[in-house]
N, C-alpha and C positions, 0 to 999 in steps of 0.2 A: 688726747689719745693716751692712753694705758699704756702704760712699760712692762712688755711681757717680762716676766719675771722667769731667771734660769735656775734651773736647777744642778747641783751638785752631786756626779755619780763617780761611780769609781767601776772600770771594767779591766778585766783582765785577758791580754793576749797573751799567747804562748807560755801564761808561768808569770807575768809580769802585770802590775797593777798598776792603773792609767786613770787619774783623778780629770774629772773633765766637766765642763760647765756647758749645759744646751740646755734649748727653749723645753719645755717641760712636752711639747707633743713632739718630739724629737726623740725624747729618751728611747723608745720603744723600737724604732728601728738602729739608733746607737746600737744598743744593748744584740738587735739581732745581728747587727753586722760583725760585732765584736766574739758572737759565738760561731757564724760562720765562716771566719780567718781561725776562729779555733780549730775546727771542723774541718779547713781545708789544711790545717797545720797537720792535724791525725793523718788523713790520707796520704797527703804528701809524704809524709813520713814513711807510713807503711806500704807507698809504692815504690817511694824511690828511695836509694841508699842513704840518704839526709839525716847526718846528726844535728848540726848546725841550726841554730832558731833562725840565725840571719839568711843561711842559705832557704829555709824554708820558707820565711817571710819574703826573700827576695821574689823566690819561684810563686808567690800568690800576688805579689804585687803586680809582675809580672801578666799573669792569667789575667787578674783582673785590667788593667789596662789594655790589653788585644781585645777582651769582652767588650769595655767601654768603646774600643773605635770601632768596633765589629756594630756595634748599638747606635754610635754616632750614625755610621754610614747610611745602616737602613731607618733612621728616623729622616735625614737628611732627602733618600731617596721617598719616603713616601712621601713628604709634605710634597716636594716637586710632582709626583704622581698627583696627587689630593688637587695642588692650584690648576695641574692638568685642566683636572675632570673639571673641577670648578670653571675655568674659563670656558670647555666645551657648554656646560649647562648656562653662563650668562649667555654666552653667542645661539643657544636655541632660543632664549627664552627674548634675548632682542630681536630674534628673525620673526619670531611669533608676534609679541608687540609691534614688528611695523608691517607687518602682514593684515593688524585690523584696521 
């Protein structure tokens, strides 16, 4: 097996520059997550009174973890929905099989 090989980037949050090693098809969303913590650094800023980097990074850490268990949840609830439906369709599909 082949040793993916990493690559070496450097991304910058709030002002501050962050040397980082990931698998080379990784870089790409790295890279965009690194611009939208930027992006949510600007708003935050310009909504709320926020001079602080840390207070602002706190407040997006923040966001994004409620989003992640907000995501959890509903992936959590459809698979249960999904094995629902799936065991209604084995139970038609056995009623029909011992039906011939």
């Amino acid at each position: 097996m082949l040793q993916e090989k990493n690559l070496d980037i450097k991304v910058i949050i709030a002002g501050r520059p962050y040397k980082m090693s990931v698998r080379r098809e990784k870089e790409e969303n790295v890279r965009k997550a690194a611009q939208m913590v930027n992006d949510r650094i600007k708003e935050f800023a310009h909504s709320y009174a926020f001079t602080d980097q840390q207070d602002l990074l706190a407040m997006i850490a923040l966001q994004n973890a409620v989003s992640n268990l907000e995501l959890r949840k509903e992936k959590d609830y459809e698979e249960k929905e999904m094995e629902k439906k799936l065991l209604e369709i084995d139970e038609a599909i056995s009623t029909q099989l011992s039906e011939m």
